[in-house]
C-alpha positions in Angstrom: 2.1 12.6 15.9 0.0 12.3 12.9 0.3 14.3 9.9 -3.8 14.1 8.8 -5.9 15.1 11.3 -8.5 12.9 11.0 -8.8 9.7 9.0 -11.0 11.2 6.1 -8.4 13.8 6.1 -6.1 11.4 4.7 -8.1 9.3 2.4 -9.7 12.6 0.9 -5.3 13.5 0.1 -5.0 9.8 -1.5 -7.8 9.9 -3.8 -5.4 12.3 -5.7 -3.1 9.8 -6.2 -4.8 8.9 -9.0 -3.2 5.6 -10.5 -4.1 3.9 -7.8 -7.8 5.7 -6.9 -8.7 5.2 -10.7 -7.6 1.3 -10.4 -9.9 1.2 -7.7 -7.7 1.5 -5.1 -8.9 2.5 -1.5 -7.1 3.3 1.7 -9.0 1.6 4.4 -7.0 2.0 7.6 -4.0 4.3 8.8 -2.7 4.9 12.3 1.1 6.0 13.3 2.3 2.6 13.2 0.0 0.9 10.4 -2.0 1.2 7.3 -4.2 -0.6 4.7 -5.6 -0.3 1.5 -7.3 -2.7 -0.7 -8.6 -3.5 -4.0 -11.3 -5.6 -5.7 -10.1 -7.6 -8.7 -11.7 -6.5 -11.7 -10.7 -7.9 -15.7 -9.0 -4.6 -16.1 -6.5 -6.0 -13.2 -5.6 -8.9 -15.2 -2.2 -9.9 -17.1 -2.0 -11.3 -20.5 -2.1 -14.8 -18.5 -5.4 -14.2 -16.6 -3.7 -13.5 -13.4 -3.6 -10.3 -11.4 -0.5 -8.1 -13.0 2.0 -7.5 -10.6 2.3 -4.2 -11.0 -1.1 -3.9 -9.6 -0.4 -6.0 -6.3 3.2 -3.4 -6.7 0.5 0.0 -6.4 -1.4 -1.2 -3.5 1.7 -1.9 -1.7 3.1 1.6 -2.4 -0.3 3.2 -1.5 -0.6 1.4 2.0 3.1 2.4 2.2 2.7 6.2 1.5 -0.2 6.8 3.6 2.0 5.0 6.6 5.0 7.4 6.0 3.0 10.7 4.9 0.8 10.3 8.1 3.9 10.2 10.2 6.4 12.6 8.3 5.0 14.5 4.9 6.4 14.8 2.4 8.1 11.8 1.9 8.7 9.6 -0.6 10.3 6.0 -1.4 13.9 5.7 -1.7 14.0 1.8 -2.3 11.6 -0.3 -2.7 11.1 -4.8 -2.7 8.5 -7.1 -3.7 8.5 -10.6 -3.6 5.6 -12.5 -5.2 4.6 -15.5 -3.2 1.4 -17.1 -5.1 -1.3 -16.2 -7.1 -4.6 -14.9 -5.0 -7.7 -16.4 -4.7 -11.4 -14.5 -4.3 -11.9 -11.0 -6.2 -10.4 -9.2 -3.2 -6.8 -8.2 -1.8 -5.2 -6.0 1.4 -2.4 -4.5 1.7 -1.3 -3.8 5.3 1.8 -1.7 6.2 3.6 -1.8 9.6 6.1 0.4 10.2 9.9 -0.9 11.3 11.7 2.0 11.6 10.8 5.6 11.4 14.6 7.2 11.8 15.8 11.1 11.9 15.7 11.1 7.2 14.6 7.9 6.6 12.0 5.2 7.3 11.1 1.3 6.6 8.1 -0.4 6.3 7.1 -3.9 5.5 3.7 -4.8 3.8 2.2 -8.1 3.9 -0.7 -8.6 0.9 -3.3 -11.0 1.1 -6.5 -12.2 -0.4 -10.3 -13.0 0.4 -9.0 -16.1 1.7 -6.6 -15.3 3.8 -3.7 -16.3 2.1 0.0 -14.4 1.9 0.0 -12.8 -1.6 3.1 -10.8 -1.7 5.4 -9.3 0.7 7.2 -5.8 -0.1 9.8 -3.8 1.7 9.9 0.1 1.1 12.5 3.2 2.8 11.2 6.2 2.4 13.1 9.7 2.5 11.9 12.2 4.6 12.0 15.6 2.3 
C-alpha cells in the first residue's frame, strides 16, 4: 500500500529534496514496485573532464531510489548503497529507473538501471534501505 496518495502527492514531497530538485532533478514515475526520475544534462552537470560527474548520475539514482522505498514504507532511508559506472552517456538526457527486489520486515533493496537519450546502460546502482 502506497505511502503518497496520489502521484503529485509524492513529487510535490521530493521537490524538497533540494540537491537534487535544484540540479534539475525530476521524479517522473513511482508505483509500489518501481520509480523514475530523470535529468537533462546541463554545463553545470559536467566534471573537470567534460563528462557528466558521477556524483550527479550517484543523485538521480538515490532519488529514484527514495521515492521507491518512501512510497512503500516512510521514513526510510539508505543503509548501503553501490554504483557501478558502465560508460559515458550520450544526448543531454538521462533516467533513472528503480525496481524494487526486496521489500523485507526493516529492510529493503532496490536495483536502478540509468540510461541515456539513446538508450544505452549508463550506470547500475544497488541500494538497502532501513525502514525507521
Amino acid at each position: 500500500m502506497s505511502t503518497f496518495s496520489t502521484f503529485e502527492e509524492a513529487r510535490e514531497f521530493f521537490k524538497k529534496d533540494l540537491f537534487a530538485s535544484t540540479n534539475g532533478m525530476e521524479l517522473t514515475e513511482l508505483t509500489e514496485t518501481e520509480s523514475a526520475a530523470t535529468l537533462t544534462i546541463t554545463e553545470n552537470h559536467q566534471n573537470a573532464m567534460g563528462g557528466v560527474m558521477g556524483g550527479v548520475i550517484f543523485t538521480l539514482c538515490d532519488l529514484a531510489f527514495a521515492a521507491l522505498v518512501n512510497n512503500l514504507h516512510k521514513p526510510t532511508v539508505a543503509m548501503d548503497s553501490d554504483i557501478r559506472f558502465l560508460t559515458a552517456p550520450k544526448g543531454g538526457r538521462l533516467t533513472a529507473r528503480a525496481k524494487l527486489v526486496r521489500n523485507g520486515r526493516t529492510t529493503i533493496v532496490v536495483s536502478v538501471l540509468v540510461t541515456d537519450e539513446t538508450g544505452r546502460e549508463i550506470a547500475v546502482f544497488s541500494c538497502t534501505g532501513y525502514k525507521l
